[in-house]
C-alpha positions in Angstrom: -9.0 -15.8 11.3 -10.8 -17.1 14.4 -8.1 -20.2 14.8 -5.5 -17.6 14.4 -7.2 -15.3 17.5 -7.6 -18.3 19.6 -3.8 -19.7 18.8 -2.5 -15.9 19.8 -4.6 -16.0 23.0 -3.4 -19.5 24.2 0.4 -18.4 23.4 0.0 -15.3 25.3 -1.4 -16.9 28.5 0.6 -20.3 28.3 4.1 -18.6 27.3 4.7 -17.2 31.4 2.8 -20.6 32.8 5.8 -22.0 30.7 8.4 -20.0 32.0 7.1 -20.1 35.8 7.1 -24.1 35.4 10.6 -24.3 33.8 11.6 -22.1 37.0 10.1 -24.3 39.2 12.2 -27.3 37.8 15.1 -25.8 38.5 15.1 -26.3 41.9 15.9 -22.6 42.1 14.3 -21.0 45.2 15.3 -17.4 45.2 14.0 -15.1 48.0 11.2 -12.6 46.0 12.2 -9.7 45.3 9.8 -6.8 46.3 8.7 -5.0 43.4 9.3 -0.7 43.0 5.8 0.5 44.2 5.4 3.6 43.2 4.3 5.6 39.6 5.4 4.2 35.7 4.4 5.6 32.4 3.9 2.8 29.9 4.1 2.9 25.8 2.2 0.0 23.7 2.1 -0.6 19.9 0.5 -3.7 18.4 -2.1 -5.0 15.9 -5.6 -5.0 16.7 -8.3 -7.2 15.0 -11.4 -5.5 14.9 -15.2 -7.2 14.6 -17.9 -5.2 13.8 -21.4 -5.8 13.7 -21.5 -2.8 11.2 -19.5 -4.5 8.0 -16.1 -6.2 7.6 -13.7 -7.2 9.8 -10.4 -5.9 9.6 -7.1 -5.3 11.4 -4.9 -2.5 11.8 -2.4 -0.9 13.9 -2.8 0.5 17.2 -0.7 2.7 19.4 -1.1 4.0 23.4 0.3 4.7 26.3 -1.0 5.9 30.0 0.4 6.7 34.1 0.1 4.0 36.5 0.5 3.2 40.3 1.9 0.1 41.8 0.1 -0.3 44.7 1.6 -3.6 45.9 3.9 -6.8 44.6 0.3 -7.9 43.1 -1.9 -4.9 42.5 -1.4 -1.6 40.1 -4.0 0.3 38.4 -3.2 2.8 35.2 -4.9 5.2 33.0 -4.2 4.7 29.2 -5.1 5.8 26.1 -5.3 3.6 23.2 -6.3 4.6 19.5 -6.2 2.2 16.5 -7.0 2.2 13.0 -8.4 2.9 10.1 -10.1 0.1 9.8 -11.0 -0.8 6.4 -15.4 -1.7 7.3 -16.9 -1.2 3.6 -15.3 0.2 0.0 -14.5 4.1 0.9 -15.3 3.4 4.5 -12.8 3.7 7.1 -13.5 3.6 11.1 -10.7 4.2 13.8 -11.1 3.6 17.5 -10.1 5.8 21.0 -10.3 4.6 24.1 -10.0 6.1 27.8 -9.5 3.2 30.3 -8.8 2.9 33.8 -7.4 -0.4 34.7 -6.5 -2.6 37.7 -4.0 -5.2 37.4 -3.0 -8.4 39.7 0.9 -9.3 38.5 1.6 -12.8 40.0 5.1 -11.7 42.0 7.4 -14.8 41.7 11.8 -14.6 41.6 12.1 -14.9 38.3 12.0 -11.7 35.8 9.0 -13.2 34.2 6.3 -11.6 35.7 2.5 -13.1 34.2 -0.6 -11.1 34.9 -4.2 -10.4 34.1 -6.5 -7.0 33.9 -9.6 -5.3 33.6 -10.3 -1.9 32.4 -13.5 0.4 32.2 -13.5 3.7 30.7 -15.3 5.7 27.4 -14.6 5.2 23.8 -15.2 6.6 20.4 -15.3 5.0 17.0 -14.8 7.5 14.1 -15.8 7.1 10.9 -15.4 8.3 7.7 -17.2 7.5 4.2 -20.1 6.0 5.4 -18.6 4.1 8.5 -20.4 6.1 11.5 -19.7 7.9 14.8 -20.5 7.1 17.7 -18.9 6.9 21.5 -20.5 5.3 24.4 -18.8 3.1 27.2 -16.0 1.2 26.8 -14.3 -1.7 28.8 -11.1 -3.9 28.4 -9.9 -7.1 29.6 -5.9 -8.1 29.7 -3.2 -11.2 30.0 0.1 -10.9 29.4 3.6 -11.3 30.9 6.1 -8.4 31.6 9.8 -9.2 31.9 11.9 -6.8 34.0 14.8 -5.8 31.6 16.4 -3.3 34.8 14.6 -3.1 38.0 13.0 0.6 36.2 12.0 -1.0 33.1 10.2 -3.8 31.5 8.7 -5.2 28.6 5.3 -6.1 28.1 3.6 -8.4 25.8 0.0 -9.1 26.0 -3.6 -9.7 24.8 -6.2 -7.5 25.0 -9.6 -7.7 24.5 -11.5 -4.0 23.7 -15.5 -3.5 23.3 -16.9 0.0 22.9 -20.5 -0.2 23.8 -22.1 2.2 20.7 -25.8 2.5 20.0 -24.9 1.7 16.2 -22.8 -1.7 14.9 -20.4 -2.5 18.0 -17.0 -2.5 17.8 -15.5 -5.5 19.5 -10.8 -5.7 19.2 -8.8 -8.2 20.0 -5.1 -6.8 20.3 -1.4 -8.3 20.3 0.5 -5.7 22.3 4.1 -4.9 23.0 5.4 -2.1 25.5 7.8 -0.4 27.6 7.1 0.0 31.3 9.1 2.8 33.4 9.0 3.0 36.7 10.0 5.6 39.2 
């Protein structure tokens, strides 16, 4: 399982070094374009991969969404809410997590619609439990790499890794998420 995380991870972050490169062979030097700034909304669904310190691993689905503000061609920030589960942790126990995250993104700008980027999130979380699986909540933080390609100059799709810890007093709950989403901006 651990090969498998670190074979998603290197995909994710080589897959737009790949396409940037490819670009640059090209011999293709289109003036940038400036990108929208202004306010999106953004909808993600993956799989997460949970480790906890609590019982078994497991994976499940996850689901979120959040506002953002493009500040510049490099730099937005968002607000999202993420929630995935139920984790299967022990027999009859099941644990599900929630996030709150704000997040600041720098999006390396280039010409093509390929757009690579990395992030960094800090908000509160809450892992629920049920059948012997605790509660909990305590603070939360999230780190981000993906690639966004511009489908119209409003929207764009975004595939990505994430990486979710929500710092409990009980067993910690550490995800690591494949993510796709939609991107619309304003």
């Amino acid at each position: 399982m651990k090969m498998f995380k670190m074979i998603l991870a290197a995909t994710v972050v080589a897959l737009p070094l790949a396409a940037t490169a490819q670009a640059a062979d090209m011999g293709y030097t289109a003036p940038a374009e400036t990108e929208a700034m202004g306010l999106y909304l953004r909808a993600d669904a993956g799989w997460s991969f949970l480790e906890w310190s609590g019982g078994a691993d497991d994976s499940a689905l996850i689901l979120g969404g959040g506002v953002g503000y493009r500040v510049n061609d490099n730099f937005r920030t968002d607000l999202t809410v993420d929630w995935a589960g139920k984790y299967d942790v022990a027999p009859g126990a099941k644990l599900s997590t929630t996030t709150v995250l704000g997040n600041m993104y720098f999006d390396w700008a280039n010409s093509s619609a390929f757009t690579p980027y990395v992030g960094a999130g800090l908000g509160y979380g809450w892992a629920n439990g049920t059948g012997g699986a605790v509660d909990d909540s305590g603070l939360a933080m999230g780190l981000a790499a993906g690639v966004a390609v511009d489908l119209t100059s409003n929207v764009a799709v975004d595939a990505g890794y994430r990486f979710r810890d929500i710092m409990v007093s009980g067993p910690d709950t550490k995800e690591h998420q494949a993510t796709i989403g939609l991107r619309y901006s304003f």
